[in-house]
N, C-alpha and C positions, 0 to 999 in steps of 0.2 A: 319226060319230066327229069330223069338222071342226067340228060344231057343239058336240060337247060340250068339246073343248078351247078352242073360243071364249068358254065360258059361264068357263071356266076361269080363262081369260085376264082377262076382265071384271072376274071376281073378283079377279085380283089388283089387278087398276087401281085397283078401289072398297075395297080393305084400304089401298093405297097404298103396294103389294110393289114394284110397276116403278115405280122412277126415274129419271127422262128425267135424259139427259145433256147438258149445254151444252157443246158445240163452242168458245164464245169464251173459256171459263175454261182457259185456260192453262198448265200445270200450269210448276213453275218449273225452271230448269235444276239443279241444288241446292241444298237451300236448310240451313238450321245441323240438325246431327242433334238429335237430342233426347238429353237427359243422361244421359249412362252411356255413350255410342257411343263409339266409336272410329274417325276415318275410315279410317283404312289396314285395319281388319279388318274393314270391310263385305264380307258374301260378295259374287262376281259373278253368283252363280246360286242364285233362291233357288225350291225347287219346293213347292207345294201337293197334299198330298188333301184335297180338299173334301169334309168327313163331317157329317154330322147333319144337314142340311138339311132332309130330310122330318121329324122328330122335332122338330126349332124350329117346324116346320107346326104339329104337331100341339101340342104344349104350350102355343099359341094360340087354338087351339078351328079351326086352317083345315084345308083338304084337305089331305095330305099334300104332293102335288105342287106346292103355291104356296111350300114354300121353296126350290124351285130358282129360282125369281123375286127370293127375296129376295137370294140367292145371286150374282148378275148384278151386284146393285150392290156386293156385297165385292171383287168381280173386279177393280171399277172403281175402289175405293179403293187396295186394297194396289197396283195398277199404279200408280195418282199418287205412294204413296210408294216404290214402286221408284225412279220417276225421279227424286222428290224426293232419295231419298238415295244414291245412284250405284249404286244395284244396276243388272247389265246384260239381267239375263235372269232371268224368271220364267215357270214353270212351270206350270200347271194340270190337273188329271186329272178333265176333266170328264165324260165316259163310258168305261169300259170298255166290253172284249171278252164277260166277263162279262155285266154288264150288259144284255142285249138280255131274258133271259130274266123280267124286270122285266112287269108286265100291258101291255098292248100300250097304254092307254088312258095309261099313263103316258111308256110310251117315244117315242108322238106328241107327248104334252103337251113332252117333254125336246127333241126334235127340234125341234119351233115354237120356243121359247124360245130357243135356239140361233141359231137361222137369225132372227128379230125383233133379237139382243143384235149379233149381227154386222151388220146392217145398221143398226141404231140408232148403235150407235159407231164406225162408222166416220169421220164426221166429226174426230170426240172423238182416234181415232189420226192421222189425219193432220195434223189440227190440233199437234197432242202428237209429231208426229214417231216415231211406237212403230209398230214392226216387229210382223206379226199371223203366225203359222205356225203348220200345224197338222201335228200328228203322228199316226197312226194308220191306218187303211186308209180310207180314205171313200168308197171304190167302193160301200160298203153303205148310205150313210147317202141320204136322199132328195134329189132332182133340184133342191128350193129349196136345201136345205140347201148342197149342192155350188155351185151360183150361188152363193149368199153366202159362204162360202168363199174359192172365185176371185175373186172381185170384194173381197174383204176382201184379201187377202193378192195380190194384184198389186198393189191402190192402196199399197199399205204396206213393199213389197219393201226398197226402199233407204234405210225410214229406220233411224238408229242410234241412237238414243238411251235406248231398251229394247227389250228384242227379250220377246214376248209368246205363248210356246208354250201351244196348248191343245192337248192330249189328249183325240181324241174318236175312239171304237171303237178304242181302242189296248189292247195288253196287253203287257207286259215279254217274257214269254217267247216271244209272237209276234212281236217283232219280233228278237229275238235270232236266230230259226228263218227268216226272211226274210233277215235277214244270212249265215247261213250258205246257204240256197239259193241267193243271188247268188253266193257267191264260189265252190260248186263249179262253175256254171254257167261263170263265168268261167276256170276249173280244165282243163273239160270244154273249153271251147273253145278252150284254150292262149294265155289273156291273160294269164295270171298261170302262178307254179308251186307245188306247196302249200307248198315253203320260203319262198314271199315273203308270208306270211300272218303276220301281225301286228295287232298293239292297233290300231297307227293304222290300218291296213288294212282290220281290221274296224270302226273305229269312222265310218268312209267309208260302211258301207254301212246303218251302222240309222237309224232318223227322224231322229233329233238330230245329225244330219250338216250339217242346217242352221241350226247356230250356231254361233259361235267359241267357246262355253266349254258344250260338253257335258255334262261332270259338274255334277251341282248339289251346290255347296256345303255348302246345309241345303236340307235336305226337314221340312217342317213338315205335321203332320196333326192336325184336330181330332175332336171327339166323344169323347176318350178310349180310341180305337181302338190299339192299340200296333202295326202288321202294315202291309209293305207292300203287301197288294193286286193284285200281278204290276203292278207298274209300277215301269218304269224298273229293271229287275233288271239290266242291264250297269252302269249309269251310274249307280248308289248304292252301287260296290263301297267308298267309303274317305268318302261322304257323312259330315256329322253330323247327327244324327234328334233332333226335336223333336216331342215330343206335348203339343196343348195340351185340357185338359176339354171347352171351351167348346166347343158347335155353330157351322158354318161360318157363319152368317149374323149369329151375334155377333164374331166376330172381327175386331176393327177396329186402330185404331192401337195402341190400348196391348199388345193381346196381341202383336201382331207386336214391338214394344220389349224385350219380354220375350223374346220368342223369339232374336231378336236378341245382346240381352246374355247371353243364355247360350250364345249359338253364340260368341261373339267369348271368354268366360270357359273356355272350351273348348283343349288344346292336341292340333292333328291330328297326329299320326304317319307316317299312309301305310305303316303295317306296321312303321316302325322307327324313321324319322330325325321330330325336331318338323318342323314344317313351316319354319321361321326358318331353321334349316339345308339347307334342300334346293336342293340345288346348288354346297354347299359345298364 
């Protein structure tokens, strides 16, 4: 199995899928948006499904599996221009719960990849000052993978400059059902009482407790897919959704512009009031 995901790996080298990242390139603190933006309505939270990826493989003549390679370096763009344009927090759904039931030859090949991208860039975030955290259970994922992990996300705890959630063996509705097993627990033990159970209260206990701005903004998905997937189902209750055609590993500046300018040509509600008025 180690060997064939290595031939795998090779392959992607010699397509010239993995691209090494240089740690002295700098990304800048912000730099002029591109025309049509608006600064005051840049979201602060902008979250991804990464969809088509194998299907970009394959409309190339590769193995399926090598566009989750390609995939590695979109990651690493739209993060330069989060920073670039003051976004604070992005989002990535890079495995599901789901997801395991995937051929086993592939789920190893997705786990390497994972555990290589986080060690590779880690320079690249510290350098870059960008916050790395993961959401999801990772008690399942393997013993490198978890090292890189840890070592990813301590080196990277305190910086602020973006904050960088991946989504790996995560699902919406499990972690919803993990928030509520905490808090009966906590019920159960007389730390709390169920009238002091509320939004913030609950929003204390799921993954994304570990940011300052939970909800994301916009959620952008590619491939054409319209459905969110069981992700993120608390924290896309008043979201704005954006589906773009184009496969994950096309996706680069321009679609995100577009995505953008339609979020911002957008006016949010929150069930009633625009957003301009809230708090009025």
């Amino acid at each position: 199995m180690e060997k064939m995901v290595d031939m795998e790996q090779q392959q992607a080298k010699e397509k010239g899928i993995f691209v090494a990242c240089d740690a002295k390139d700098i990304w800048s603190a912000q730099e002029e948006l591109p025309a049509g933006l608006n600064r005051e309505r840049i979201p602060k939270h902008v979250a991804f499904i990464m969809d088509g990826s194998r299907r970009w493989a394959i409309k190339r003549g590769l193995e399926p599996m090598l566009g989750h390679n390609a995939s590695s370096h979109c990651v690493k763009l739209l993060a330069e221009l989060c920073c670039n344009w003051g976004i604070k927090v992005m989002t990535v759904f890079a495995f599901s719960t789901g997801n395991w039931v995937r051929p086993q030859v592939e789920v190893d090949f997705l786990m390497n990849t994972f555990e290589i991208v986080f060690l590779r860039d880690l320079e690249v975030f510290i350098s870059n000052e960008v916050r790395v955290s993961i959401i999801g259970d990772t008690t399942k994922l393997p013993i490198g993978l978890q090292d890189a992990i840890t070592k990813t996300t301590e080196a990277t705890k305190n910086y602020t400059k973006l904050h960088v959630i991946v989504a790996i063996n995560y699902g919406g509705k499990e972690d919803i059902i993990q928030a509520c097993q905490s808090i009966s627990r906590k019920v159960h033990d007389n730390l709390i009482k169920p009238e002091d159970i509320n939004e913030n209260l609950f929003n204390q206990e799921l993954d994304t407790k570990c940011t300052e701005f939970p909800y994301p903004d916009l959620l952008i998905r590619t491939s054409g897919e319209h459905r969110l997937s069981n992700f993120l189902m608390w924290q896309l209750a008043y979201t704005e959704l954006y589906f773009e055609e184009c496969l994950w590993p096309d996706f680069g500046e321009k679609e995100f512009v577009k995505a953008l300018r339609s979020f911002q040509d957008r006016r949010r509600r929150y069930g009633g009031q625009d957003e301009e008025n809230m708090g009025a």
